[in-house]
C-alpha positions as YAML, in Angstrom:
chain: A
units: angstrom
residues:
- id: 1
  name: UNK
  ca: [259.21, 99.16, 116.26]
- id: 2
  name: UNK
  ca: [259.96, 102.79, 117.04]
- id: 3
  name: UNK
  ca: [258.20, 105.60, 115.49]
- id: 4
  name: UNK
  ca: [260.38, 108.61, 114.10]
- id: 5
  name: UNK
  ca: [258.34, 112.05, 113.66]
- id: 6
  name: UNK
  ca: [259.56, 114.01, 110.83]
- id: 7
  name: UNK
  ca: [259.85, 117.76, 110.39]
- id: 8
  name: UNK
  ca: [256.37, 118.45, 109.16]
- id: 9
  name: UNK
  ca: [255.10, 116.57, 112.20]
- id: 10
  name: UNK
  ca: [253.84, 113.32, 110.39]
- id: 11
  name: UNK
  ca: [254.46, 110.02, 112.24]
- id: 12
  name: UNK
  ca: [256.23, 107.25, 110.19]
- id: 13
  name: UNK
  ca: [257.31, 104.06, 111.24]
- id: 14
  name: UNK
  ca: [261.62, 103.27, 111.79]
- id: 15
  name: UNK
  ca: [263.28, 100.52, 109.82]
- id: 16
  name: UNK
  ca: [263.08, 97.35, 111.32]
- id: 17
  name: UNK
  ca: [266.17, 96.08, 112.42]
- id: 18
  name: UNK
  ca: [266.56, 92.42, 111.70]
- id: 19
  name: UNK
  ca: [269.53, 89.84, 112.47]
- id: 20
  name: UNK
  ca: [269.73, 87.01, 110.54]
- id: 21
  name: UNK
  ca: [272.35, 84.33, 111.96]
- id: 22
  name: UNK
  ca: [273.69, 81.56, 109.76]
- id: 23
  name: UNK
  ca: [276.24, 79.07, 110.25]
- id: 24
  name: UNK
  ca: [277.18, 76.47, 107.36]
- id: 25
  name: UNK
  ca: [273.39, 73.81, 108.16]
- id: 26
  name: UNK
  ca: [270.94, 73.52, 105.71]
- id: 27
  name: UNK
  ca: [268.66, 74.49, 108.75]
- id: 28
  name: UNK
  ca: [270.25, 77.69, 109.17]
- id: 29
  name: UNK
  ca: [270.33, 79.12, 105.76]
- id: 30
  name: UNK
  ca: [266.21, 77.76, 105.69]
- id: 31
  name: UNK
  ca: [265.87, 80.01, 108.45]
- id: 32
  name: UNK
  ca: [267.47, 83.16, 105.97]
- id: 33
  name: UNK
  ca: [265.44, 81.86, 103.12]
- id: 34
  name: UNK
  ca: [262.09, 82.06, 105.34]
- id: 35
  name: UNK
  ca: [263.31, 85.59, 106.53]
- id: 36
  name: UNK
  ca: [263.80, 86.35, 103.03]
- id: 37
  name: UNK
  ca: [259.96, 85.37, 101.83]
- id: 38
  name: UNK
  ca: [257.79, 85.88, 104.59]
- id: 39
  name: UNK
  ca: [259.65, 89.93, 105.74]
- id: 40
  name: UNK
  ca: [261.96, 91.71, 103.38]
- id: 41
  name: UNK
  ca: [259.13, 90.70, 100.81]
- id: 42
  name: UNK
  ca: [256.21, 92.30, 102.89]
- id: 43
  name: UNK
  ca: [258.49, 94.51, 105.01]
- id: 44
  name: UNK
  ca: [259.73, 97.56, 102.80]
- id: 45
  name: UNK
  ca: [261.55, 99.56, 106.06]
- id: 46
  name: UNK
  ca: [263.22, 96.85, 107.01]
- id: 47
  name: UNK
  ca: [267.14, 96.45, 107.51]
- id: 48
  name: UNK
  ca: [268.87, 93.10, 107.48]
- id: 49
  name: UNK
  ca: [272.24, 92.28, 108.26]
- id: 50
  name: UNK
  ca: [273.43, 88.52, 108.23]
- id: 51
  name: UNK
  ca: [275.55, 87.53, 111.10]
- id: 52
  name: UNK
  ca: [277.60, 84.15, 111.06]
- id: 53
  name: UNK
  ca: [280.28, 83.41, 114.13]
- id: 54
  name: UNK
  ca: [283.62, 81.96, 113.76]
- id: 55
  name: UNK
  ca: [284.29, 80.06, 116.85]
- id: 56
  name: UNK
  ca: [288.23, 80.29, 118.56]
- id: 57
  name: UNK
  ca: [290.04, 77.81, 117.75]
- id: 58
  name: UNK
  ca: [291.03, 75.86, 121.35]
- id: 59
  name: UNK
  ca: [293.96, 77.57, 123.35]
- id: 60
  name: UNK
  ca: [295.25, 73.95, 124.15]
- id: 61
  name: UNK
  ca: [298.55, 72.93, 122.11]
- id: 62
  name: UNK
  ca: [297.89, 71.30, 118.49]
- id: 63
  name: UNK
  ca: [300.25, 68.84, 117.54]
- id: 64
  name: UNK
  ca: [302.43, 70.00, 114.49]
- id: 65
  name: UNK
  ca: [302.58, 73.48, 116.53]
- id: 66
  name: UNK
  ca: [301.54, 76.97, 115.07]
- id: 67
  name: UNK
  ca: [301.71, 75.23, 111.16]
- id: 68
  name: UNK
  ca: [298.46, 73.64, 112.38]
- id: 69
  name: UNK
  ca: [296.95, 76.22, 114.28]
- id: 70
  name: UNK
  ca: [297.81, 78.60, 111.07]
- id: 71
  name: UNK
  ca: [296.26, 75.85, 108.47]
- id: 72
  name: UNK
  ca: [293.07, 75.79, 110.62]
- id: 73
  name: UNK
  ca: [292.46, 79.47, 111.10]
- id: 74
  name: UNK
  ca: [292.97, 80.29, 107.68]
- id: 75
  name: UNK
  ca: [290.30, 77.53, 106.91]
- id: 76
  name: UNK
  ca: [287.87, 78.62, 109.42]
- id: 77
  name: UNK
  ca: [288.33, 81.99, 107.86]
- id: 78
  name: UNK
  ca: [287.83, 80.01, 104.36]
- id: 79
  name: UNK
  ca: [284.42, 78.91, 105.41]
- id: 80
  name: UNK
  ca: [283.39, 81.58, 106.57]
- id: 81
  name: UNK
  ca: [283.51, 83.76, 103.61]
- id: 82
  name: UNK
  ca: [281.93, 80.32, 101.90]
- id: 83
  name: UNK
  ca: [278.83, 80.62, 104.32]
- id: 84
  name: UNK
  ca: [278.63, 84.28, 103.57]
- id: 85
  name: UNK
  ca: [279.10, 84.28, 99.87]
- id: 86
  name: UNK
  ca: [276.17, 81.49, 99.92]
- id: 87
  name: UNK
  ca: [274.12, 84.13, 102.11]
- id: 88
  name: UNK
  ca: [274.67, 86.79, 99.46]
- id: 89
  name: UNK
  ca: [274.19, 84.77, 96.39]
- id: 90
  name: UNK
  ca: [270.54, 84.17, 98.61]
- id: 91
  name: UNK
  ca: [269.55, 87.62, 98.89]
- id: 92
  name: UNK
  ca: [271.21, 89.46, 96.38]
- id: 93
  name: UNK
  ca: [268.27, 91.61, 95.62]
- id: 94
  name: UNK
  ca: [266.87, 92.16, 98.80]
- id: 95
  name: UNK
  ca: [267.49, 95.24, 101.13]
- id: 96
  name: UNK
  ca: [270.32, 93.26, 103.00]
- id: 97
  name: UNK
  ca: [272.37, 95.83, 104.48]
- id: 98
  name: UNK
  ca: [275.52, 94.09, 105.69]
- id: 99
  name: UNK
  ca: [277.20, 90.86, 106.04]
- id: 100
  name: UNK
  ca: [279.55, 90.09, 109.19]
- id: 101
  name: UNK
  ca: [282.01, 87.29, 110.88]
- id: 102
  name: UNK
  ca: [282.38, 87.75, 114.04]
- id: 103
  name: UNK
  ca: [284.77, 85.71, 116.37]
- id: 104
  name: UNK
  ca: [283.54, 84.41, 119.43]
- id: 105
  name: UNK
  ca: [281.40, 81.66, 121.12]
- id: 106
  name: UNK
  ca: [278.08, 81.90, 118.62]
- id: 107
  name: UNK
  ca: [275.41, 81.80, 122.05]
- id: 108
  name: UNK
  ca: [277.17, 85.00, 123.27]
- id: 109
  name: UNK
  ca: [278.13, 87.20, 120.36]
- id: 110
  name: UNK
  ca: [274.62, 86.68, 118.78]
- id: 111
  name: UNK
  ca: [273.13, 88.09, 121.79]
- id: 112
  name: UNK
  ca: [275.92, 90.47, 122.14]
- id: 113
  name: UNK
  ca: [275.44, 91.59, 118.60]
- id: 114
  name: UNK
  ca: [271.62, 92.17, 119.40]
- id: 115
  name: UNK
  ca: [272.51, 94.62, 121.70]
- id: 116
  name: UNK
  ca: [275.37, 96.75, 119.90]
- id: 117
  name: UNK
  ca: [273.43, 96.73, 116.40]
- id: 118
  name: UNK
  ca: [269.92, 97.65, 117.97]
- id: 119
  name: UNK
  ca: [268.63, 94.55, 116.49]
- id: 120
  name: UNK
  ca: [264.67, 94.36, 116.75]
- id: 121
  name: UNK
  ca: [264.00, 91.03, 115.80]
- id: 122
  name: UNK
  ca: [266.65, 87.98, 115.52]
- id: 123
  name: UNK
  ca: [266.07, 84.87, 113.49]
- id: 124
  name: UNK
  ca: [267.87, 81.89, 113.71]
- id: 125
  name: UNK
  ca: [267.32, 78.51, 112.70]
- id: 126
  name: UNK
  ca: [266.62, 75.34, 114.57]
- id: 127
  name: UNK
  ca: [268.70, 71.41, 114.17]
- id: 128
  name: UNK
  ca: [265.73, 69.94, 116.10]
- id: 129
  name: UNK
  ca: [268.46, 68.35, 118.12]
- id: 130
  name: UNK
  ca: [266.78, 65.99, 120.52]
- id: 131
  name: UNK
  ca: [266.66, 66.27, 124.01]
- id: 132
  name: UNK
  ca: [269.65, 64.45, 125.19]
- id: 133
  name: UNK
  ca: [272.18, 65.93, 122.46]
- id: 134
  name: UNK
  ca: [270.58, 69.60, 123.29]
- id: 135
  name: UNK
  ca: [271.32, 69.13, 127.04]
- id: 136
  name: UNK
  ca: [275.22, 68.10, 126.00]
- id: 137
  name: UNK
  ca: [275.58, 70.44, 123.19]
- id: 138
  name: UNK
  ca: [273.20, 73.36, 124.01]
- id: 139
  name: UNK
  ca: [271.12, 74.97, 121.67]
- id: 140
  name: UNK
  ca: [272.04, 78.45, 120.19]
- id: 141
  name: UNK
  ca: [268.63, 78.94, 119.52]
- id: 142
  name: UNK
  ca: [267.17, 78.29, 122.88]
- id: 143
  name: UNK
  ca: [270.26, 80.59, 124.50]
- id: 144
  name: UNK
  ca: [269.62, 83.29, 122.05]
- id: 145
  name: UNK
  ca: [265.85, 82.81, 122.96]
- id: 146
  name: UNK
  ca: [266.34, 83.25, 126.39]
- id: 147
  name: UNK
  ca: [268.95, 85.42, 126.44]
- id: 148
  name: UNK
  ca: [268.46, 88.12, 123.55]
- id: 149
  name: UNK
  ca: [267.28, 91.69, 124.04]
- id: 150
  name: UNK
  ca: [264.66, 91.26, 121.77]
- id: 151
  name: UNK
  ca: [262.10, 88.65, 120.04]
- id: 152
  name: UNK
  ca: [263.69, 85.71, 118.49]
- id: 153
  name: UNK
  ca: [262.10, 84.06, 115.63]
- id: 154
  name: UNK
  ca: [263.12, 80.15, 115.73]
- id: 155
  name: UNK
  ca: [262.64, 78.88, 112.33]
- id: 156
  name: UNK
  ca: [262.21, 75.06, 111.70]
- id: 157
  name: UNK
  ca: [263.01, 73.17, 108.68]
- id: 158
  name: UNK
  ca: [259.43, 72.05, 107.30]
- id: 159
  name: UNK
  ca: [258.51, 67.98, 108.50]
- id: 160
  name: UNK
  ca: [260.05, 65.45, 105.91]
- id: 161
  name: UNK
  ca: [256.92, 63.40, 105.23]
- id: 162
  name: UNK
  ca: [257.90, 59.71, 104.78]
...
């Protein structure tokens, strides 16, 4: 965290800049929920803005032509607001700043949001996807771990005790 010194010369510390994504899991909106308890609550200074990606629909030819490819963006679009009307209905009085869809492959525009919003910490949630279907499918987490400009907070959904 930066520190800002104000006109009379005392030292105070900047908001923290926080990135929550979501996407429609259970493990993701956790992850918000965590965020929720365990910063905004401690954390007065703190800024959140809740980020969830709307992945481009394939360039490749749907049967049924544009109809289809019409029906499915509006319903991506649909779900989106969904997601993010969840998120809000979450944190509702909290100092959550802004909600945003942004279009684009999730691993990259996370990152890419990092960047252009000054984000000092990210939190995202975690599937626990085994190995095998991790190597296959990827992992936003892990990319955004590895490939964010700043500290990435994985949160896991708690162990299910049998």
């Amino acid at each position: 965290m930066e520190e800002v010194t104000t006109t009379g010369g005392a030292t105070t510390a900047a908001a923290t800049n926080v990135l929550v994504a979501i996407d429609d899991s259970e493990e993701s909106f956790h992850a918000l929920r965590w965020a929720l308890e365990k910063i905004l609550k401690r954390k007065s200074a703190t800024v959140v803005t809740i980020a969830h990606v709307v992945e481009p629909l394939p360039r490749y030819a749907f049967p049924g032509g544009l109809a289809v490819v019409e029906s499915a963006s509006k319903a991506q679009e649909q779900n989106g607001a969904r997601i993010l009307s969840r998120a809000y209905e979450m944190c509702r009085e909290s100092s959550v700043r802004r909600l945003i869809i942004i279009g684009g492959d999730p691993k990259d525009r996370i990152c890419r949001a990092v960047e252009e919003m000054n984000i000092n910490l990210l939190v995202v949630g975690s599937r626990g996807l085994g190995q095998i279907k991790r190597a296959f499918l990827g992992s936003v987490s892990d990319y955004c771990a590895q490939h964010a400009k700043c500290p990435v907070l994985v949160v896991k959904q708690p162990s299910k005790k049998i």
